[in-house]
Predicted model as a PDB file, atoms N, CA, C, CB and O in Angstrom, pLDDT in the B-factor column:
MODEL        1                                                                  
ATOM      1  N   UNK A   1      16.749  -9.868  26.923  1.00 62.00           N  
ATOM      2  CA  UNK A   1      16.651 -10.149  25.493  1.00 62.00           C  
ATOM      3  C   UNK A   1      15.455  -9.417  24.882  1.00 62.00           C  
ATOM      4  CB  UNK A   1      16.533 -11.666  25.248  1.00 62.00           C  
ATOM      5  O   UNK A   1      15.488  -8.783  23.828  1.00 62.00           O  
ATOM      6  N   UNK A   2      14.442  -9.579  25.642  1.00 63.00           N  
ATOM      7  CA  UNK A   2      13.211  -8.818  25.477  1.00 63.00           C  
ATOM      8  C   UNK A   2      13.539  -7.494  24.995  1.00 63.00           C  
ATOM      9  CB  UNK A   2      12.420  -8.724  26.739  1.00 63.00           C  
ATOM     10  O   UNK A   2      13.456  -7.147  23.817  1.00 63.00           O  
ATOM     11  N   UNK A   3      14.001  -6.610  26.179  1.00 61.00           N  
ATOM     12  CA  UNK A   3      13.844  -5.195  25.682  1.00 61.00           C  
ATOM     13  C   UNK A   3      14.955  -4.751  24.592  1.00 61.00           C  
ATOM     14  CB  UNK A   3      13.925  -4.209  26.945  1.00 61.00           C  
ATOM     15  O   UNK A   3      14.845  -3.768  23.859  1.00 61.00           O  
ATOM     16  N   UNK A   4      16.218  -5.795  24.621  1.00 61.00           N  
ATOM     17  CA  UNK A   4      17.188  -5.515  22.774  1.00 61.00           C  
ATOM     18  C   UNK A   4      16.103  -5.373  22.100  1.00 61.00           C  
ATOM     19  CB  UNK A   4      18.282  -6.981  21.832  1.00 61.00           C  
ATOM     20  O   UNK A   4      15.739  -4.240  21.782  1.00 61.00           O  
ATOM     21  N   UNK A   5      15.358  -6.514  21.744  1.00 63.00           N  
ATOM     22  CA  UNK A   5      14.413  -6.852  20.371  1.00 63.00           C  
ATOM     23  C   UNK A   5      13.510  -5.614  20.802  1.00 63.00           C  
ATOM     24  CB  UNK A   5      13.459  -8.673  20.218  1.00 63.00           C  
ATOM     25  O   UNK A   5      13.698  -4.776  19.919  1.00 63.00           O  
ATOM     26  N   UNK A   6      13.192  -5.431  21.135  1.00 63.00           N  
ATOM     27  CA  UNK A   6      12.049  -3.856  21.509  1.00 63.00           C  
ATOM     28  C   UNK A   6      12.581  -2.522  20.959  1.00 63.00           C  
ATOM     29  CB  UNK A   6      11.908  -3.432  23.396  1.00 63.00           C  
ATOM     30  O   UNK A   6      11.971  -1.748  20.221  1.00 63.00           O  
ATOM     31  N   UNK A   7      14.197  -2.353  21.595  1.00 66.00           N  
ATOM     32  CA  UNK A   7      14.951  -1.408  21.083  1.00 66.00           C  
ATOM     33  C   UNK A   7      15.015  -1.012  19.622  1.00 66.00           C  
ATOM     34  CB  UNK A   7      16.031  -1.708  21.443  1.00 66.00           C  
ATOM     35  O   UNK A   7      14.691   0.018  19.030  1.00 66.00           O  
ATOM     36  N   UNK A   8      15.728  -2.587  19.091  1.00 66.00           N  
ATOM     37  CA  UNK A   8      15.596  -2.274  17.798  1.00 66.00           C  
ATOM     38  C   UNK A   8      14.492  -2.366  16.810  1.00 66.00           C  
ATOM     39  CB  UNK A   8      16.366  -2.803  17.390  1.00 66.00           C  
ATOM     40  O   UNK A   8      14.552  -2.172  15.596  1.00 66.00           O  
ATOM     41  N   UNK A   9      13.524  -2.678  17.508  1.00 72.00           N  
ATOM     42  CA  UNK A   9      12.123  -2.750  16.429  1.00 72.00           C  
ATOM     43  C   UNK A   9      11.233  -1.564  16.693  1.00 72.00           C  
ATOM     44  CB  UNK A   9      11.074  -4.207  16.679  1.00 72.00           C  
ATOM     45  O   UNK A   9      10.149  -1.369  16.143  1.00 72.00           O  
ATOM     46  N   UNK A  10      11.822  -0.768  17.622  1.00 76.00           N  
ATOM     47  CA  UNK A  10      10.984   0.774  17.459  1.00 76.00           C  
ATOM     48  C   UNK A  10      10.981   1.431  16.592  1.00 76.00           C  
ATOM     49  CB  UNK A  10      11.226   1.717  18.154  1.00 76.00           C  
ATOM     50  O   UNK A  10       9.984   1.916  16.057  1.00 76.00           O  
ATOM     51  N   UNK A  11      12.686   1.649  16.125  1.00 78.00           N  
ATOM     52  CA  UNK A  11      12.688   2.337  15.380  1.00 78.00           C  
ATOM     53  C   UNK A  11      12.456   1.636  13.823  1.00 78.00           C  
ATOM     54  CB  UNK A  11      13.744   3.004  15.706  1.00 78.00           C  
ATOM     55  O   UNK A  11      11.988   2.413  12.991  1.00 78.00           O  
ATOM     56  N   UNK A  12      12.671   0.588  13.476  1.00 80.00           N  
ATOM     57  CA  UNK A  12      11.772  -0.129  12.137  1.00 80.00           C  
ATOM     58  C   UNK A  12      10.904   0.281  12.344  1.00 80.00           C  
ATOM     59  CB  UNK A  12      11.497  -1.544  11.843  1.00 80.00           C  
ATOM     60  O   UNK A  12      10.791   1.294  11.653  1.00 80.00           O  
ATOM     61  N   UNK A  13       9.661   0.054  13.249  1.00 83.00           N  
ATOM     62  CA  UNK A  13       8.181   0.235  13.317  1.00 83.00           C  
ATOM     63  C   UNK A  13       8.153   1.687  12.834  1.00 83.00           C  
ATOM     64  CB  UNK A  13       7.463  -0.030  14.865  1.00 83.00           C  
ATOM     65  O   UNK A  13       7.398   1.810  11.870  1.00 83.00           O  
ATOM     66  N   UNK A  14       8.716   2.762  13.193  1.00 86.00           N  
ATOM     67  CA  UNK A  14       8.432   3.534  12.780  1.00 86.00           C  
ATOM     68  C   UNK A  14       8.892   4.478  11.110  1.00 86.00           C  
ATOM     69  CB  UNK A  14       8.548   3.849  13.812  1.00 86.00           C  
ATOM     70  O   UNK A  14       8.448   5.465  10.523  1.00 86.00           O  
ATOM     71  N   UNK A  15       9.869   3.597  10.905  1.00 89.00           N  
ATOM     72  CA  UNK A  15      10.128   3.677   9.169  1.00 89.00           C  
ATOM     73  C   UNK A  15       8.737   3.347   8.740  1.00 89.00           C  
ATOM     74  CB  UNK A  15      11.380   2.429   8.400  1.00 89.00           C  
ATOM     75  O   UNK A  15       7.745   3.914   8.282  1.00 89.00           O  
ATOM     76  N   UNK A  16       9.159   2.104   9.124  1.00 91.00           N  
ATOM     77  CA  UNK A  16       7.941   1.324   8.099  1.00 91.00           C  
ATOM     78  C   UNK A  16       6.038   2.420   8.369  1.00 91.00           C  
ATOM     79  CB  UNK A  16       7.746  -1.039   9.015  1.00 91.00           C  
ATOM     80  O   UNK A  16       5.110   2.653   7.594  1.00 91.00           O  
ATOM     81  N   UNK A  17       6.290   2.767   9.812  1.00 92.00           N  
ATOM     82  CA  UNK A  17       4.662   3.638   9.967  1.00 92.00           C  
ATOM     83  C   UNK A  17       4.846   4.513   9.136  1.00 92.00           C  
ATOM     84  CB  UNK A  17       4.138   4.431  11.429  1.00 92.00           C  
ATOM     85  O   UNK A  17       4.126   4.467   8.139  1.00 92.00           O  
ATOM     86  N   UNK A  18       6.033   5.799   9.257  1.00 93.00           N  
ATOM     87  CA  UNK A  18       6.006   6.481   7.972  1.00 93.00           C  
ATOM     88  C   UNK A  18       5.814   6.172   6.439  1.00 93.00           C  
ATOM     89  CB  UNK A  18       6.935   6.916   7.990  1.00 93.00           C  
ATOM     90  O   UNK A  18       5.155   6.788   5.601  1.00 93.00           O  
ATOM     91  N   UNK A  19       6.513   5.141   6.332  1.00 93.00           N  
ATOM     92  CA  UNK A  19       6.704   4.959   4.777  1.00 93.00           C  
ATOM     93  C   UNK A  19       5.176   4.570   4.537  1.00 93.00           C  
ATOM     94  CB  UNK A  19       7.966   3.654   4.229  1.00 93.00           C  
ATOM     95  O   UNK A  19       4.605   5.215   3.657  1.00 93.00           O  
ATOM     96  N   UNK A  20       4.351   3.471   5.298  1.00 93.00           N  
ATOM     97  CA  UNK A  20       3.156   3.416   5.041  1.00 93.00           C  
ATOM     98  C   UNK A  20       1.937   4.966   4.642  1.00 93.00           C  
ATOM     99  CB  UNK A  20       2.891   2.644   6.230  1.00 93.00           C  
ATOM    100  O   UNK A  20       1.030   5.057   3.815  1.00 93.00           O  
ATOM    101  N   UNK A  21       2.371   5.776   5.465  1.00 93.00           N  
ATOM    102  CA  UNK A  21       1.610   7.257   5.623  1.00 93.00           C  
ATOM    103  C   UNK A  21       1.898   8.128   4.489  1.00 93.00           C  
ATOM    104  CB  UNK A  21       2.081   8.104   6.962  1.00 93.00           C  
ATOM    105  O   UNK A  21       1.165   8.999   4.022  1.00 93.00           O  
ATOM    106  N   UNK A  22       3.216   7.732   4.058  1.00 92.00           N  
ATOM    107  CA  UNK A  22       3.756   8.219   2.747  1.00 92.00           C  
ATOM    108  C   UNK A  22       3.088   7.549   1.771  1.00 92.00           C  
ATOM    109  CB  UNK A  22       5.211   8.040   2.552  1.00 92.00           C  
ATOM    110  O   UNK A  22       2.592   8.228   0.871  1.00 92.00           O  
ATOM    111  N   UNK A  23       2.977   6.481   1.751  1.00 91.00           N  
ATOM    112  CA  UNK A  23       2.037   5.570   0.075  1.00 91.00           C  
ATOM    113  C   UNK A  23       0.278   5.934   0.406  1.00 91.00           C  
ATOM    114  CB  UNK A  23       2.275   2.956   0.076  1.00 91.00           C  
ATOM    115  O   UNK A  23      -0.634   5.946  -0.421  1.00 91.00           O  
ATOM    116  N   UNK A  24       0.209   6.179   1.734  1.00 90.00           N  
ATOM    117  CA  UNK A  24      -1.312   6.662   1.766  1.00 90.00           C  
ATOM    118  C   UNK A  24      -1.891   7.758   1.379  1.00 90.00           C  
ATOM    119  CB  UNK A  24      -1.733   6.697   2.800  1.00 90.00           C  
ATOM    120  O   UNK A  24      -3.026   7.799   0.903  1.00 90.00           O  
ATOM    121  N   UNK A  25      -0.991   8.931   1.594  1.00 89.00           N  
ATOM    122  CA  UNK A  25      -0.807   9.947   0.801  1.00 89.00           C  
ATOM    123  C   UNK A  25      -1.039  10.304  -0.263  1.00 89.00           C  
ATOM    124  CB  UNK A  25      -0.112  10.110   0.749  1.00 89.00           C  
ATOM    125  O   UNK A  25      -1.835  11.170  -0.627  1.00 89.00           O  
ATOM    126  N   UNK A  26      -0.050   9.371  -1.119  1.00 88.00           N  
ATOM    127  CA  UNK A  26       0.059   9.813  -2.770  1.00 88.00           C  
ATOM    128  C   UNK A  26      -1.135   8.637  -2.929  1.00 88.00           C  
ATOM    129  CB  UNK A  26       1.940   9.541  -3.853  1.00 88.00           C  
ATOM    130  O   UNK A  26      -1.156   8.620  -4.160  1.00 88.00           O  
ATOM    131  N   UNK A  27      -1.657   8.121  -2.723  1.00 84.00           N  
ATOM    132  CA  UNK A  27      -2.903   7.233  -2.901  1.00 84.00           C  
ATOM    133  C   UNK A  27      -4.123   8.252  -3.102  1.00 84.00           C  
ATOM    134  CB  UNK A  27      -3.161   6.197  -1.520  1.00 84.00           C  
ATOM    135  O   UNK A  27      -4.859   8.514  -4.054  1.00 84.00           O  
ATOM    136  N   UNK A  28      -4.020   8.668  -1.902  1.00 84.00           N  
ATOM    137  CA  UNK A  28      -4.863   9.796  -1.746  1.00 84.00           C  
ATOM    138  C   UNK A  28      -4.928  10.855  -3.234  1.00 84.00           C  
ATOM    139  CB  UNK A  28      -4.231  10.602  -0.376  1.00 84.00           C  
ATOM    140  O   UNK A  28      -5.806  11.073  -4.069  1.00 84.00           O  
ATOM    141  N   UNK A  29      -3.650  11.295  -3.056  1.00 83.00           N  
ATOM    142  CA  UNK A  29      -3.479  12.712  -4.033  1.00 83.00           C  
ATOM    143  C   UNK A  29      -3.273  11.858  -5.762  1.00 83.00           C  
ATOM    144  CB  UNK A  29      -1.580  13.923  -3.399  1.00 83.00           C  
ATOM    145  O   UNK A  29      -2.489  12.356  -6.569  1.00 83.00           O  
ATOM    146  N   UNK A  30      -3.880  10.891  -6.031  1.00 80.00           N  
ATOM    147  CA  UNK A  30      -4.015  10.650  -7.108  1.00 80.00           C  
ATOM    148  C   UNK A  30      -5.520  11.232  -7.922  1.00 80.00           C  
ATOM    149  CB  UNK A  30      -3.756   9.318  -7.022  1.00 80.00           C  
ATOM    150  O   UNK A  30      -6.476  11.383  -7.161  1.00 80.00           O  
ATOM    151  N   UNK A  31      -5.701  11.485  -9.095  1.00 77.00           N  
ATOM    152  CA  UNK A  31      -6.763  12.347  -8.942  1.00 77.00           C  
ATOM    153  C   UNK A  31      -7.849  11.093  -9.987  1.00 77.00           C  
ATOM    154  CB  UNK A  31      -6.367  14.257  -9.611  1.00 77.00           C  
ATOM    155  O   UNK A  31      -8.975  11.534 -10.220  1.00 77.00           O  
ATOM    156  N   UNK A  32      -7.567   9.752 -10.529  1.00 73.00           N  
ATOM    157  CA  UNK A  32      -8.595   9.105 -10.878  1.00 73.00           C  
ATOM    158  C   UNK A  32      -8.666   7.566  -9.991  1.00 73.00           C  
ATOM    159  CB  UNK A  32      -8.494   9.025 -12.451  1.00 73.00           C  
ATOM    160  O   UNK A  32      -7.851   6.644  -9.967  1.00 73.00           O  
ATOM    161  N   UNK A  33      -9.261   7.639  -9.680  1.00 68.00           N  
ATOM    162  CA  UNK A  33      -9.626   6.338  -8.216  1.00 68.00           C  
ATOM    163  C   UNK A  33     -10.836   6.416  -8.449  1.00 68.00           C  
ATOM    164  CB  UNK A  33      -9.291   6.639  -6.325  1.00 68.00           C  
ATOM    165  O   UNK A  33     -11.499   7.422  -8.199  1.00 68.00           O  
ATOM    166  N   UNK A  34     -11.454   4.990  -9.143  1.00 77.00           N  
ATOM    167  CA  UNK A  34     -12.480   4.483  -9.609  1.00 77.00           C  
ATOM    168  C   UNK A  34     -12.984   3.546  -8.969  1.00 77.00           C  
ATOM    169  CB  UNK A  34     -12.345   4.181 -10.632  1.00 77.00           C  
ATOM    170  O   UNK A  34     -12.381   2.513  -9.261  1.00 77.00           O  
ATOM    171  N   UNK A  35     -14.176   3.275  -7.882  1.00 83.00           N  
ATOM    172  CA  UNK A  35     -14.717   2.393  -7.173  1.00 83.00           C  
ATOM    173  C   UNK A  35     -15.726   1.411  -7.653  1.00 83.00           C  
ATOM    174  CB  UNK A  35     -15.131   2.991  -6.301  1.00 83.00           C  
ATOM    175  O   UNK A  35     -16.836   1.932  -7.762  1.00 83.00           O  
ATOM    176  N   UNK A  36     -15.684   0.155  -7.972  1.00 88.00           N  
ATOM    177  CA  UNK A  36     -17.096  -0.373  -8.777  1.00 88.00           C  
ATOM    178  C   UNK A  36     -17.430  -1.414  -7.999  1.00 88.00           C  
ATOM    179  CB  UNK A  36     -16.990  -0.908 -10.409  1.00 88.00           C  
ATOM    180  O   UNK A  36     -16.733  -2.342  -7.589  1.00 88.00           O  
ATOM    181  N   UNK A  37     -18.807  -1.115  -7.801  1.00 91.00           N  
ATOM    182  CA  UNK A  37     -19.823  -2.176  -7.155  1.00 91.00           C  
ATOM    183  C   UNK A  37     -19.507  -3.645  -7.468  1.00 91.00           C  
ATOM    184  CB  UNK A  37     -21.318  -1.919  -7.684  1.00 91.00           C  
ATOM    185  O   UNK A  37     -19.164  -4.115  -8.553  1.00 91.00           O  
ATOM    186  N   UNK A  38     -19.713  -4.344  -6.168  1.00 92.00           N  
ATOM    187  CA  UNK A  38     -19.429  -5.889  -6.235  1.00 92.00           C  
ATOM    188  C   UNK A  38     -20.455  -6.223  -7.646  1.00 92.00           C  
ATOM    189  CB  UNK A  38     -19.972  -6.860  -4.532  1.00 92.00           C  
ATOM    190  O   UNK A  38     -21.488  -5.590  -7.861  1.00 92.00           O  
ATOM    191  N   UNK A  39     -20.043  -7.119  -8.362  1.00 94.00           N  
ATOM    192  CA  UNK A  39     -20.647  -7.601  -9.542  1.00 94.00           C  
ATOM    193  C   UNK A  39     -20.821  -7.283 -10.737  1.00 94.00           C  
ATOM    194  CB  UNK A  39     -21.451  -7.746  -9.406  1.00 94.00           C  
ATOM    195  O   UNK A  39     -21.482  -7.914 -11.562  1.00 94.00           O  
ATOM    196  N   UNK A  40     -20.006  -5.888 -10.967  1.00 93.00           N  
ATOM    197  CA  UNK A  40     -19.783  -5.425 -11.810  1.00 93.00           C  
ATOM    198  C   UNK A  40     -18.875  -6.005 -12.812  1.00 93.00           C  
ATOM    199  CB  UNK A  40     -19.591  -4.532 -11.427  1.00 93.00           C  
ATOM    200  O   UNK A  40     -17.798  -6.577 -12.641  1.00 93.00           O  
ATOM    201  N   UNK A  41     -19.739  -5.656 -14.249  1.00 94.00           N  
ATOM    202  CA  UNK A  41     -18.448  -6.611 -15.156  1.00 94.00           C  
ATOM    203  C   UNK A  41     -17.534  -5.519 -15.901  1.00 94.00           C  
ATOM    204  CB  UNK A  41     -19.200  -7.822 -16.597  1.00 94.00           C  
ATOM    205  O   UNK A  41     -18.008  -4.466 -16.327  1.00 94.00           O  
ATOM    206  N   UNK A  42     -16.606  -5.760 -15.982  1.00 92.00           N  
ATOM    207  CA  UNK A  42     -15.277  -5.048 -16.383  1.00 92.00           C  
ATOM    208  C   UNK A  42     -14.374  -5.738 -17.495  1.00 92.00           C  
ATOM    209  CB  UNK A  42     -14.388  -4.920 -15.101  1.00 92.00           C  
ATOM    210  O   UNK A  42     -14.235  -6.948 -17.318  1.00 92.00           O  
ATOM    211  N   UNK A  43     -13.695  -5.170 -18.673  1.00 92.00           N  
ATOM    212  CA  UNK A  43     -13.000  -5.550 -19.340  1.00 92.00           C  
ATOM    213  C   UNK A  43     -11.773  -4.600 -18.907  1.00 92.00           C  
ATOM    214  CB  UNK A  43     -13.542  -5.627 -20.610  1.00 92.00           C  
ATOM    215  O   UNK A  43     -11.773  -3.463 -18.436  1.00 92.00           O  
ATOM    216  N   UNK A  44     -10.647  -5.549 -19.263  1.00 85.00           N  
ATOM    217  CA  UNK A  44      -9.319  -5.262 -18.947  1.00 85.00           C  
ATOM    218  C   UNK A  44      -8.523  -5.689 -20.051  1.00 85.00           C  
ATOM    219  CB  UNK A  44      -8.889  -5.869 -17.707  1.00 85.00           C  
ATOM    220  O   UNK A  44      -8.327  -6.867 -20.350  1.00 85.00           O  
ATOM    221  N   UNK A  45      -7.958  -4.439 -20.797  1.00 85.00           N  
ATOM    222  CA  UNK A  45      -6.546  -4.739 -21.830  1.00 85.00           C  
ATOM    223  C   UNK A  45      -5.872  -5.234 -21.277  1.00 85.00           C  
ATOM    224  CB  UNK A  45      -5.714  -3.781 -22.427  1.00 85.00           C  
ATOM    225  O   UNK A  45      -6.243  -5.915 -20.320  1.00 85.00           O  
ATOM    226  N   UNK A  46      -4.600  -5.123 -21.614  1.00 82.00           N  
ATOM    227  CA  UNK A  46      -3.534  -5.159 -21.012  1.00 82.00           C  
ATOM    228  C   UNK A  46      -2.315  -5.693 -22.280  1.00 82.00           C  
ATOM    229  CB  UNK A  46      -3.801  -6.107 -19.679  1.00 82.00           C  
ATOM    230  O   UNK A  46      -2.384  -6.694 -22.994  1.00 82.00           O  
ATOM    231  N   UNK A  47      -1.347  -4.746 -22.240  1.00 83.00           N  
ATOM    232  CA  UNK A  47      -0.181  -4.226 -23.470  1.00 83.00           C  
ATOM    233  C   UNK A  47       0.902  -4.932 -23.052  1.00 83.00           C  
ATOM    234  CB  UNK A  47       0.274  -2.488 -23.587  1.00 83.00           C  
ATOM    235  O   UNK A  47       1.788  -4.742 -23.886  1.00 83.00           O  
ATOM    236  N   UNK A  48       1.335  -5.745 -22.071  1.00 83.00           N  
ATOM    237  CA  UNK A  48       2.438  -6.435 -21.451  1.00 83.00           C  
ATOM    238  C   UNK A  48       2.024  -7.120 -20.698  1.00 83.00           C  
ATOM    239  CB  UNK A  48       3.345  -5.822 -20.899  1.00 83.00           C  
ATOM    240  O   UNK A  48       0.812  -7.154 -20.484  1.00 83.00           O  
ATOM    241  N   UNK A  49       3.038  -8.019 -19.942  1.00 81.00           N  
ATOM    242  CA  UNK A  49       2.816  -9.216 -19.131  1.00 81.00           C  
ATOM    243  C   UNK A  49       2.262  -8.563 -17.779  1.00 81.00           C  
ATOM    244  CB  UNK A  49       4.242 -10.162 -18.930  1.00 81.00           C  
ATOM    245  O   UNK A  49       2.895  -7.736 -17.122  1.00 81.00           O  
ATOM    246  N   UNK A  50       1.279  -8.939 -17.529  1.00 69.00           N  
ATOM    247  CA  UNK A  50       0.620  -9.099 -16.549  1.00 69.00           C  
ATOM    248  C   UNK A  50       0.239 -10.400 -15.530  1.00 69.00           C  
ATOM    249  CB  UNK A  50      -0.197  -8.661 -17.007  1.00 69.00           C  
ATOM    250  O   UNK A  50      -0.238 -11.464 -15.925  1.00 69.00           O  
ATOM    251  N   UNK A  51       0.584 -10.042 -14.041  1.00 74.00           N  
ATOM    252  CA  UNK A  51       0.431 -11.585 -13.221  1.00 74.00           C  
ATOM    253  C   UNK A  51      -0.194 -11.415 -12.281  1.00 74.00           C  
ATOM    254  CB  UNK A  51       1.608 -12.340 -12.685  1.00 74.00           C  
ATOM    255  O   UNK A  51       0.311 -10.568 -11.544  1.00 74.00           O  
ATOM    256  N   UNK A  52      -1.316 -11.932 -11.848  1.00 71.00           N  
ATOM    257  CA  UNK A  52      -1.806 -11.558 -10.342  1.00 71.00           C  
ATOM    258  C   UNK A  52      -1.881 -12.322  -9.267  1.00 71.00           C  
ATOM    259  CB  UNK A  52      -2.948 -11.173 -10.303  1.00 71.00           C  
ATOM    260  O   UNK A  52      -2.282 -11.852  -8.202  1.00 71.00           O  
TER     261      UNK A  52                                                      
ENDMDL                                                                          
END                                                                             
């Protein structure tokens, strides 16, 4: 039973590793990525529904 479930979760594992490497990517190749120090105060619009 073991090695079925092994079989078929190799190849998921490795969708899912790609697809992860793929969103890391375009993460990457975005060109404004703004980092702000813990405690920093920030205002935020926002034009539509927003939920977090």
């Amino acid at each position: 039973m073991g090695a079925v479930l092994e079989g078929g979760f190799e190849p998921l594992s490795d969708q899912i590793k790609k697809r992860n490497d793929s969103e890391i990517d375009e993460l990457r190749d975005r060109e404004r990525l703004w980092y702000l120090n813990p405690g920093t105060k920030v205002q935020i619009q926002v034009n539509r529904s927003l939920e977090l």
